[in-house]
N, C-alpha and C positions, 0 to 999 in steps of 0.2 A: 495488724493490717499495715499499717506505717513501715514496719521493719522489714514486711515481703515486698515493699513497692522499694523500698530502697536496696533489697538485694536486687530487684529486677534490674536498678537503674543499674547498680555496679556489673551488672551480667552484662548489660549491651554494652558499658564502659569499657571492657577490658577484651580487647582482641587477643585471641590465640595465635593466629597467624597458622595458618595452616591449610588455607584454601589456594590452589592455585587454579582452581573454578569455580564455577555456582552451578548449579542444576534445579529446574524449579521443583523439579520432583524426584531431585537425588541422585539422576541416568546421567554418570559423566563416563565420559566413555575411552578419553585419551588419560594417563597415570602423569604427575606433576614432573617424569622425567621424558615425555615424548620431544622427538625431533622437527614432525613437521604434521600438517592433518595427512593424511591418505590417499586423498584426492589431487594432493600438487607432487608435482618432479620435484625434491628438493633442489636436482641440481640445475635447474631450466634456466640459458643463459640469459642474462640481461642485453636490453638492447631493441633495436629497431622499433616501430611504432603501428599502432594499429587505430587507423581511421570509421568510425563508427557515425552514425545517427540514431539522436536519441527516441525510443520507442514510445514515449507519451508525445502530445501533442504538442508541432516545432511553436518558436516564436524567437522572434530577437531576444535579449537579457538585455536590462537597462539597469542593472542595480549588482552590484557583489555579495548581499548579506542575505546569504537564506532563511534566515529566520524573520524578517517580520514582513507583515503583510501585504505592502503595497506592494507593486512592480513583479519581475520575476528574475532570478537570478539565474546563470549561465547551467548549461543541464551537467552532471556529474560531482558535482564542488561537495555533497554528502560521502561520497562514499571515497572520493579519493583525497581529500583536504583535512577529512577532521578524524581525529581520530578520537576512541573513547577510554572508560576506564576498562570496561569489557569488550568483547568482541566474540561474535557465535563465529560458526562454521557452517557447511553445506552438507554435515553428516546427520546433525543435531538440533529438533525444533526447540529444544528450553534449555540450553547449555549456552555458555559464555564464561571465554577463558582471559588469563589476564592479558590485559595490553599495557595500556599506559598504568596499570596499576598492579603490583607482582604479587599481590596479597588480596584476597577480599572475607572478611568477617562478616557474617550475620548474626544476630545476638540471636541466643537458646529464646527471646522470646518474639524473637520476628520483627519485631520494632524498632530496628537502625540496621545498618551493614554499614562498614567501615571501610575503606581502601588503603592500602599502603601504596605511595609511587614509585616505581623504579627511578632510581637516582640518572639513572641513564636518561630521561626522558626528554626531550627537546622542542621547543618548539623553531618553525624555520627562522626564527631572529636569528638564534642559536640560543636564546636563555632556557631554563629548566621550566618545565611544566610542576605548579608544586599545588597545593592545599588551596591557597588564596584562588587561582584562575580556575578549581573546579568549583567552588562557591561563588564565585563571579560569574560563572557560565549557570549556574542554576541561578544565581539570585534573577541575572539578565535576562533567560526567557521567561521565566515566571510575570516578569512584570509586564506592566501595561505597554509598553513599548515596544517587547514582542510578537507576533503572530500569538492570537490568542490559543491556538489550538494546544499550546506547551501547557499552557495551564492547565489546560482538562488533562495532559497525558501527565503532569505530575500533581495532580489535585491531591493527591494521597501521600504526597512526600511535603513531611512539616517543614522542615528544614535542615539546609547540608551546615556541618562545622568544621571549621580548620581546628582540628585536633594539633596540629601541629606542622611543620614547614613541607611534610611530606605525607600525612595523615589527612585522611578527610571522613567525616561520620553524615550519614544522613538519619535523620531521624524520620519514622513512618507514622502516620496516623492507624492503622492497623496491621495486624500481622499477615499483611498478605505478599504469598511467595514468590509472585513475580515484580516485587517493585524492587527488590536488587539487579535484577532483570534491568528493568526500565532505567534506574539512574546510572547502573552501568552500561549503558548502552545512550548515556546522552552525550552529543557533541561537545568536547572541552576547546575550549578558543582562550586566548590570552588576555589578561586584561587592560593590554598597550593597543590593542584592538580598536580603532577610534575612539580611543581614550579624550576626553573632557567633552564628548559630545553626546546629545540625547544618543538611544539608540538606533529610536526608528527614525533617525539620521546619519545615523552611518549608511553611508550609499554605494558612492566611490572606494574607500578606502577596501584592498585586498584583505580578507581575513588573516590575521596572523593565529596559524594552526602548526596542528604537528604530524600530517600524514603523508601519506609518502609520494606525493604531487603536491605542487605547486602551479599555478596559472601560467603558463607562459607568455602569453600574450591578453595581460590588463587593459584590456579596450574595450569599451560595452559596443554591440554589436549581432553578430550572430551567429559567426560561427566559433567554437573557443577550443582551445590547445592547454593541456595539463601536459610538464616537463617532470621526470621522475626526479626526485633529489635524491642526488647521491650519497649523500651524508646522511640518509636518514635514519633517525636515529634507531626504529624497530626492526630493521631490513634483516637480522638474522637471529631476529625472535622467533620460535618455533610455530607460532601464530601465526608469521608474515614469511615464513620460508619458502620458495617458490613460489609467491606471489607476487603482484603487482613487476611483471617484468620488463613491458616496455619504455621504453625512455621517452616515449610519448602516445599521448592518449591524447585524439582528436574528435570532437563532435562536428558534424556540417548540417546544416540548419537547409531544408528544401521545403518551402511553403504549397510546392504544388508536387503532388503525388506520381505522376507521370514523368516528372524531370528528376523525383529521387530517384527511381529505377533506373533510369537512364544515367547516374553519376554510378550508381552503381559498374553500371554493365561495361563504361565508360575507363575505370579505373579510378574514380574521384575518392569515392571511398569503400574500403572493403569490409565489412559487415551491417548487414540489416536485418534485424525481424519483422517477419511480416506479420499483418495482423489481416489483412483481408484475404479471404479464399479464395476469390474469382482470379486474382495476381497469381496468387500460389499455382493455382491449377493452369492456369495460359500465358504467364507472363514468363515463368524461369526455366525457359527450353534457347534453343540454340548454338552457335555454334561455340560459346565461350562455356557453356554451359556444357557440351561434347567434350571437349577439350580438357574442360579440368580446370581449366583457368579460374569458372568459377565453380562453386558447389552448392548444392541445393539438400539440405538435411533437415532431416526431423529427428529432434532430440527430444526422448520422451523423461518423461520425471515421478517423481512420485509425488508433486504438490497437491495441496486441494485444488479445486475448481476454481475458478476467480467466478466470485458474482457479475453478470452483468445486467442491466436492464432499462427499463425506461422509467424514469425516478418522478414522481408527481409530487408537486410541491403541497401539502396539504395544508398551508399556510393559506391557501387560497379556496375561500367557499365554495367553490365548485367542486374540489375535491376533498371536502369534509364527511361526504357520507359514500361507505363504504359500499354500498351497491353500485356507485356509479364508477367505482375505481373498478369492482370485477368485472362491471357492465367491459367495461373498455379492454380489460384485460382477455377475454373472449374476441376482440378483433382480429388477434395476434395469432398470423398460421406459420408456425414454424415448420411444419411438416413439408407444406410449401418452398418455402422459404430456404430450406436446406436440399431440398430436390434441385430448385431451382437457379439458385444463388449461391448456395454454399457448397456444392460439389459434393456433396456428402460427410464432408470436413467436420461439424460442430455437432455438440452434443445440447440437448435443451437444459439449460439453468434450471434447477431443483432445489426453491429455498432459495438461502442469503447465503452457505456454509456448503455448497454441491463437492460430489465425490468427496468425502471426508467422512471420519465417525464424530462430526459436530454435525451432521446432517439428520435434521427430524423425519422420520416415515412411519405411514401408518400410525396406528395407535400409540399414546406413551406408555413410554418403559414403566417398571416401579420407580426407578432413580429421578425419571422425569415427574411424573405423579407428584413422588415426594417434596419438589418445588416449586409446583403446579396447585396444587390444592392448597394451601397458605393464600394463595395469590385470588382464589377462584369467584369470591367478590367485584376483581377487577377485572375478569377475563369475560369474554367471550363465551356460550356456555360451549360451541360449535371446538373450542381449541382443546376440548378433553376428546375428541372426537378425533377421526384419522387426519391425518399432515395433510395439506390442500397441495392438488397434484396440478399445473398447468394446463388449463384447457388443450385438448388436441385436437387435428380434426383427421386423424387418422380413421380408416373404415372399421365400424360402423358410423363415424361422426366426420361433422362437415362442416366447415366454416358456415355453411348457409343455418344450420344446426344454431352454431355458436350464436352467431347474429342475432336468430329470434330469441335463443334465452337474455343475452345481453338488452332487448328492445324491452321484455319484461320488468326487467332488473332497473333500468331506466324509466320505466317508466312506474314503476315503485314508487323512485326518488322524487315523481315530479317534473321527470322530462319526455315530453311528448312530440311527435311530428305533428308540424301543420305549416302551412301558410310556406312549402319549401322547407323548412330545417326543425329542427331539433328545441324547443321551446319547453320553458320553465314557465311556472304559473303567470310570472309578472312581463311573459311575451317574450323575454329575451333570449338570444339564439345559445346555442351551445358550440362554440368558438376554443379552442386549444391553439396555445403559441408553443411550440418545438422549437428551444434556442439550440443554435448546433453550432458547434467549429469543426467541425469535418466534411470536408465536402464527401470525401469517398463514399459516406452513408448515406448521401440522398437517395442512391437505387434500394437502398432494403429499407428504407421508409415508406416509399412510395405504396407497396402494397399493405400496410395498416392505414396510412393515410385512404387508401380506394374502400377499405372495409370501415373507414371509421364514415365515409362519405355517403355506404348506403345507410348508416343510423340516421341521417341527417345533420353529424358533425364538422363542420369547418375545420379544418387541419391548416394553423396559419405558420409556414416554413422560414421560421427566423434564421439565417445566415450571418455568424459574424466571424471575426478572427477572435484567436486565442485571447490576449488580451484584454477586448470586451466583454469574451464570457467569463471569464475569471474573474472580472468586475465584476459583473452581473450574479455569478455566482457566488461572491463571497456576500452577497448585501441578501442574497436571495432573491431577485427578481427575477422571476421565471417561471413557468405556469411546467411543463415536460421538459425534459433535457433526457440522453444517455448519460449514464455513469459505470464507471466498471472499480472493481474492489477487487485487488489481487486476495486470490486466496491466501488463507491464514494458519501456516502451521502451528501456533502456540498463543492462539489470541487473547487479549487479556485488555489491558486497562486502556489501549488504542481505540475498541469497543465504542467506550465511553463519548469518546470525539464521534462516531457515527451516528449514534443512536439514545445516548444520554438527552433528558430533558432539559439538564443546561448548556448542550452545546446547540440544542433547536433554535436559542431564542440569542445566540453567541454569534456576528458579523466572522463568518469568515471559516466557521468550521465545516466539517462534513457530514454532519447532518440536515443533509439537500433537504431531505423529507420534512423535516420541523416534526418528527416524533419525539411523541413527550407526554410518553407512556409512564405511570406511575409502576405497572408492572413488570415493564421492558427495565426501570431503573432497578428493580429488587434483584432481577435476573443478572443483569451486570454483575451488581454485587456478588455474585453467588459465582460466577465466574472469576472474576476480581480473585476473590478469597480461595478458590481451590486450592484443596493442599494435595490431591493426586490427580493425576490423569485419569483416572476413568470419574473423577468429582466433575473436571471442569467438561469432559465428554456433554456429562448429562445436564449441567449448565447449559453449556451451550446447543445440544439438542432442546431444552425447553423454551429457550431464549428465540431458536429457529422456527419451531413453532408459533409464536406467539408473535413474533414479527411476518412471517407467512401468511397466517390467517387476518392479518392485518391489511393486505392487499397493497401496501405501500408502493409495489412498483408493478410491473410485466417484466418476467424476467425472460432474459435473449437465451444466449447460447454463450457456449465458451470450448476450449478444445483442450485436451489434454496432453497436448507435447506443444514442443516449441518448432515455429516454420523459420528454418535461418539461412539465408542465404550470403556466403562469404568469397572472399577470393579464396583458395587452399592452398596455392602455395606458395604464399605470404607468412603462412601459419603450423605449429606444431601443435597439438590436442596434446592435453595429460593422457595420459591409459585408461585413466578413471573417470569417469562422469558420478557426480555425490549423487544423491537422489532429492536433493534438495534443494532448489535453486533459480535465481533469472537468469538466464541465456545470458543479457548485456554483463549483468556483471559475472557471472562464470568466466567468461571469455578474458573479460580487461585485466579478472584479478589471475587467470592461471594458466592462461594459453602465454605462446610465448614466439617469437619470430623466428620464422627459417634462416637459414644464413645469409640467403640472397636479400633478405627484408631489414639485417639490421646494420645495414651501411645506412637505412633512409636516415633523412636529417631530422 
């Protein structure tokens, strides 16, 4: 026994060198001598600048370090600042090819993967990226000083080692196939980076990285400017070939919705995605819009669905018993609601995992069974039953329908009409606070609010800015909120941060809901651990089920292409659209400037 664990150890010891990818389930698709992905112009010139706002919700940035908790830092500084050991592409959900590192080993037993770094690697000092500053950037988020959410995404990685001035080894607590994945794909920063100071004091100081922007303008504020470096050092890695082309990448921050449109229409900046449908359908007509000047497209994908919904904190006793969470869920007329509001635009949320083959229907598979009956102790007995389909109030069925079963259901739990409202045994009313920082959504609340008002429910409409709900939400103070989850082409140990039982009880992650499900956690694992694609399928169809029948939120809608609306002839398109992708970053990393566009400054 002694002599196999010590062959094991020498097996993860000794890199081959002969990976110039990873694949979590083998599917690489580009050979170690390609020139560039498929999807970029190799030869797209460098130059001019493209003006954007960011697509999550604005706020001033008072702080440069995106990783730890407090404050928020300037929107883009991930994707264009840091670079990693690996890096995917827009063709590939589980593939990641070298960057900063020209080698990656995994041992024959799953338990370490190793990096070789290209000698050429730079960070913007100009010193070399080596061994030390990627064990400094793991040792750094892992700790307490970090935004906690690192720890649950590396809870499985024991520890990185400098093998040596250009080697780095991590070691794994099991052999599961996406955590080469994961540590390749973590942010590497330098370790002169607010050097002799806590971390979650480093505030002010500029990160020193190595990607291929730099801040141009270090002023906390609101609106922020990334400058291409020209020296950079990956610019004709086949990786970064045709990408990232303009010589500047600008965010402008518009706290009111009606005056983004307007900078748009205006020239202030030229790209935005939209997210609401009643703008899509009335606002992007006229004559700049005739002209050409601007353009209005829809760019379809093959992503999953993004979850959306209305997230109940079940941290809070009123929503601990699950009749009153379906109860409520029945208020919710989407049929309406897209008649009326959404111009026909959105499709209804199905699940946590919609449009995708992670998505649970109908009865389980055998593959699901198979992970499901182990569990069946903790489950539900209803979850060996069909996948729970969103109330509708399609004909034959009616909101007025829904309402009386929900009054039922409610009143199961212990909550009755009387005296005016909605009352629990010990008198007290039934009261819901909605914290929002979007104003744009107070018209498609209003009609769940009018249906929660004939149960007898109080609907109390908290408005604040960004900021405060990001407080608020990292402490978890808050009874409903929306939240949206970008769909997930390759989901794995990020999971953990949503729906793990220790990130319910963890300041600051994104498990809104406080689930902290002992079976929701074996499911993880079982995802976690996939060693194929059709394993982690049926993981995560069991795992959808089993958070579904959970009731945990009311799920909204979501749309299946992207609404963008740009200037055009500012801009050149690749030929290729990947099938894989965000609009924002497709655009920053591979469109590129007309001639007329790259004189701007």
């Amino acid at each position: 026994m002694r002599d196999w664990l010590v062959l094991l150890a020498c097996m993860a010891a000794a890199p081959s060198w002969a990976a110039h990818a990873y694949a979590q389930f083998g599917d690489i698709k580009y050979p170690p001598d390609f020139s560039h992905f498929a999807y970029v112009d190799p030869k797209a010139p460098k130059g001019g600048e493209i003006r954007m706002v960011p697509p999550t919700r604005p706020t001033n940035f008072d702080k440069f370090n995106p990783f730890t908790l407090k404050g928020t830092e300037p929107y883009g500084m991930a994707a264009l600042m840091f670079d990693s050991l690996l890096t995917g592409n827009f063709d590939e959900p589980t593939t990641a090819y070298g960057l900063l590192a020209e080698d990656v080993d995994v041992a024959p037993n799953r338990l370490s993967a190793t990096f070789r770094l290209r000698r050429e690697a730079r960070f913007h000092d100009g010193k070399p990226v080596l061994a030390a500053d990627v064990v400094h950037s793991f040792r750094t988020l892992i700790s307490e000083q970090a935004a906690p959410q690192y720890r649950t995404i590396y809870q499985e990685v024991r520890r990185a080692v400098e093998v040596d001035a250009r080697t780095v080894r991590f070691d794994f607590a099991s052999p599961n196939r996406e955590l080469p994945l994961i540590v390749g794909g973590m942010p590497v920063f330098s370790r002169d980076w607010g050097k002799g100071k806590p971390f979650d004091q480093v505030v002010m100081e500029v990160p020193i990285a190595s990607g291929p922007y730099r801040i141009a303008n270090p002023q906390l504020g609101r609106d922020v400017t990334y400058a291409r470096d020209p020296g950079y050092w990956a610019r004709d890695l086949p990786v970064r070939r045709g990408q990232f082309n303009f010589d500047r990448v600008s965010f402008k921050i518009y706290l009111d919705e009606t005056a983004r449109f307007e900078g748009l229409k205006s020239g202030e900046f030229d790209f935005m995605r939209e997210f609401t449908s009643r703008n899509w359908a009335r606002q992007y007509k006229g004559k700049q819009f005739d002209s050409g000047e601007l353009k209005k497209a829809t760019f379809e994908n093959r992503n999953p669905g993004d979850f959306q919904g209305y997230v109940f904190n079940i941290r809070k006793p009123k929503f601990q018993d699950i009749r009153v969470r379906r109860a409520l869920g029945l208020a919710m007329d989407f049929e309406w609601m897209n008649r009326q509001l959404f111009y026909g635009l959105y499709k209804r949320v199905q699940g946590y995992f919609p449009n995708s083959d992670f998505h649970a229907e109908g009865l389980p598979q055998p593959d699901e069974l198979a992970l499901l009956e182990p569990l069946r102790d903790k489950l539900r007995p209803e979850v060996f039953g069909p996948a729970p389909v969103p109330p509708s109030t399609a004909p034959p069925g009616s909101l007025r329908d829904n309402l009386r079963q929900a009054q039922r259901l409610l009143a199961e739990a212990g909550w009755t009409y009387r005296d005016g409202a909605l009352r629990n045994a010990q008198g007290e009313p039934f009261v819901i606070e909605f914290l929002n920082d979007q104003p744009s959504i107070v018209r498609i609340v209003a009609p769940f609010e009018q249906a929660l008002a004939k149960l007898g429910i109080r609907f109390v409409y908290r408005q604040v800015d960004f900021s405060l709900s990001k407080e608020r939400m990292d402490r978890f103070d808050f009874e409903l909120t929306t939240r949206r989850i970008p769909g997930m082409l390759a989901p794995g140990a990020e999971l953990l941060e949503y729906f793990g039982s220790n990130a319910a009880k963890t300041n600051g992650s994104a498990n809104y809901w406080g689930i902290a499900d002992p079976a929701v956690d074996a499911l993880l694992q079982k995802v976690v651990q996939a060693t194929t694609r059709p394993e982690l399928s049926a993981a995560m169809r069991a795992l959808d089920r089993v958070l579904s029948h959970g009731h945990y939120s009311i799920p909204q809608y979501y749309s299946g292409a992207f609404f963008i609306g740009y200037r055009a002839q500012r801009f050149v398109l690749p030929p290729v659209v990947p099938p894989y992708y965000e609009a924002d970053t497709w655009a920053l990393a591979t469109w590129w400037a007309s001639p007329d566009n790259r004189g701007s400054p």
